[in-house]
C-alpha positions as CSV (number, residue, x, y, z in Angstrom):
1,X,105.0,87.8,91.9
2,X,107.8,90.1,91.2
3,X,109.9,90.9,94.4
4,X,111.9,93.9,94.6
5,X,115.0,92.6,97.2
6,X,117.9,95.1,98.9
7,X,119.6,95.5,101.9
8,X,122.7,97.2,103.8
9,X,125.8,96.1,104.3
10,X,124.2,94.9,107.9
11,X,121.1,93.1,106.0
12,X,123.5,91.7,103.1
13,X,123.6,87.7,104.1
14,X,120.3,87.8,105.6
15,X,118.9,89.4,102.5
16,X,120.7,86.9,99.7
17,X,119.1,84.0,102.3
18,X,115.6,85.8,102.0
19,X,116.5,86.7,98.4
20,X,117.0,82.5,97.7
21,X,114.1,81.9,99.9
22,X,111.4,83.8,97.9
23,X,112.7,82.3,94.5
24,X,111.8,78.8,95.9
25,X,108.1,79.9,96.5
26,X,108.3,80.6,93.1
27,X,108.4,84.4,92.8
28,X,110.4,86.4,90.6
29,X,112.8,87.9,92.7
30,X,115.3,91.2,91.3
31,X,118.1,91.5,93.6
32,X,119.1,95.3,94.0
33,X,122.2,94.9,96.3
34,X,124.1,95.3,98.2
35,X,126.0,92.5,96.0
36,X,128.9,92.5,98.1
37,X,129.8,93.6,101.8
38,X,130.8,97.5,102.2
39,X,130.7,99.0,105.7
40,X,130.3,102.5,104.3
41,X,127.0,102.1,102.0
42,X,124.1,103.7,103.4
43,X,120.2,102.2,103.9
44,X,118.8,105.0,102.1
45,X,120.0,104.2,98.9
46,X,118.4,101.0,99.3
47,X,115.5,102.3,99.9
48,X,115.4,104.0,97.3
49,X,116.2,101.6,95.0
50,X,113.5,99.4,95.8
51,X,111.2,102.3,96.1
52,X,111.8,103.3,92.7
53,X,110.7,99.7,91.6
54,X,107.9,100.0,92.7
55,X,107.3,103.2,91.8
56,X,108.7,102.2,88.1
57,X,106.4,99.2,88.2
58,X,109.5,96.6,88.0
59,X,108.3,95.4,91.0
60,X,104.7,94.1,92.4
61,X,106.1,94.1,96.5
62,X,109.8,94.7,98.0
63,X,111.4,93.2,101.0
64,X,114.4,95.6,102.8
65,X,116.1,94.8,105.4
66,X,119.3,96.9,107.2
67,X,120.6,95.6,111.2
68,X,117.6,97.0,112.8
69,X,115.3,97.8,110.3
70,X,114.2,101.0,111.2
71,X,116.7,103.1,108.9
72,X,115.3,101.5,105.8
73,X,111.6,101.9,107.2
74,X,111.8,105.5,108.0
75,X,113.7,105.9,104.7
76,X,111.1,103.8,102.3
77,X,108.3,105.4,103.6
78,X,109.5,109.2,102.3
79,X,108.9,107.5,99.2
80,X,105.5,108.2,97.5
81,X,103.1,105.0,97.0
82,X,105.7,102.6,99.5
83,X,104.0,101.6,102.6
84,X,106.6,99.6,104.2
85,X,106.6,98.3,108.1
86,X,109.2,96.8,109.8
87,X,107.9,93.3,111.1
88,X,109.1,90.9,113.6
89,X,105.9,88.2,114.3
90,X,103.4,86.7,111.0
91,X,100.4,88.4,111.8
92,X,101.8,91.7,110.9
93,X,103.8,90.5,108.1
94,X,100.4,89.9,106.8
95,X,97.4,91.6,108.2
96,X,99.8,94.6,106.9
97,X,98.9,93.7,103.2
98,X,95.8,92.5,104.1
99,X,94.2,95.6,105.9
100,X,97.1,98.3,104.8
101,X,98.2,97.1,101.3
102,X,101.8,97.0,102.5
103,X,104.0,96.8,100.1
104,X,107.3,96.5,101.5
105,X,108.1,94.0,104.5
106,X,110.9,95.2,106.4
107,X,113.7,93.1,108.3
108,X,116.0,93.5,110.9
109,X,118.7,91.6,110.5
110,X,120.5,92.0,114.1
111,X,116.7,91.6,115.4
112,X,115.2,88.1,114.0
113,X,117.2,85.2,112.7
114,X,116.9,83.4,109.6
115,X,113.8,80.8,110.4
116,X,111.9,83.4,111.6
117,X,112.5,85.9,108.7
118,X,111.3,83.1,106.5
119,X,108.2,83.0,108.1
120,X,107.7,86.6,107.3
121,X,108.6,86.6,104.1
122,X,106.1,83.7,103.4
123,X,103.3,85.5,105.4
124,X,103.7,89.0,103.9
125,X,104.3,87.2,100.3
126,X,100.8,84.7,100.6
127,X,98.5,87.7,101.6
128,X,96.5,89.9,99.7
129,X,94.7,93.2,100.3
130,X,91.3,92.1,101.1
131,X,89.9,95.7,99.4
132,X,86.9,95.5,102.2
133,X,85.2,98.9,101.9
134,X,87.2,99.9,105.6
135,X,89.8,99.1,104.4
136,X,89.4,100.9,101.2
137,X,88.8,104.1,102.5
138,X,91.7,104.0,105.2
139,X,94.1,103.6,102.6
140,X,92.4,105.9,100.4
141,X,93.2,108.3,103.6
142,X,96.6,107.3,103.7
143,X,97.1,108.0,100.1
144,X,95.4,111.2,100.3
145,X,97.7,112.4,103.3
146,X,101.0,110.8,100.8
147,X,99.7,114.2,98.5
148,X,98.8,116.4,100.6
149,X,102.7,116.4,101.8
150,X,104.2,116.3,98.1
């Protein structure tokens, strides 16, 4: 799978260890930065980056992560056709793909530590939207409200 990566200068180390992590379950992973640590950048740009992946097609799912993860959540999610949550516990990471068709897991990097993140990434990463007919139409509903709000 193709994995979108960026992060803050607060997610940088725990998105190159995430970043290294997904490459040795095999995915395809396109590091968007931060490359290198900058107190001044700002999460939305990262956001943005990796929504524009997606959006591009570059990308089949993202992982962001900035200290708490809520800037880069709140920021993704402005984008259209990202659905990104911020996760802290597996059955999110993926019953989020699985019922919601998440497409960005989102990290806090002054939240969980490395081990756990792993765990995560390996949950949101394995799962798959199970297109049951609920689930279908909620997203459908999701997607609808994404227009309306253009």
């Amino acid at each position: 799978m193709r994995i979108a990566i960026a992060g803050d200068h607060a997610g940088l180390d725990l998105k190159n260890e995430m970043a290294a992590f997904a490459r040795t379950l095999g995915h395809d992973v396109h590091d968007l930065g931060a490359h290198e640590y900058c107190a001044t950048d700002d999460y939305p740009d990262f956001a943005e980056l990796v929504g524009r992946a997606l959006q591009q097609g570059q990308a089949d799912r993202a992982i962001l992560i900035c200290g708490s993860g809520v800037g880069v959540s709140v920021a993704a999610n402005k984008m259209k056709g990202v659905r990104a949550a911020l996760c802290h516990d597996t059955y999110s990471a993926h019953q989020g793909v699985e019922h919601d068709d998440m497409n960005v897991l989102v990290l806090g990097a002054r939240i969980i530590a490395s081990a756990l993140a792993e765990e995560l990434v390996r949950a949101f990463l394995g799962a798959t939207f199970t297109n049951e007919e609920r689930h279908a139409r909620r997203l459908a509903k999701v997607k609808a409200l994404e227009a309306s709000n253009a």
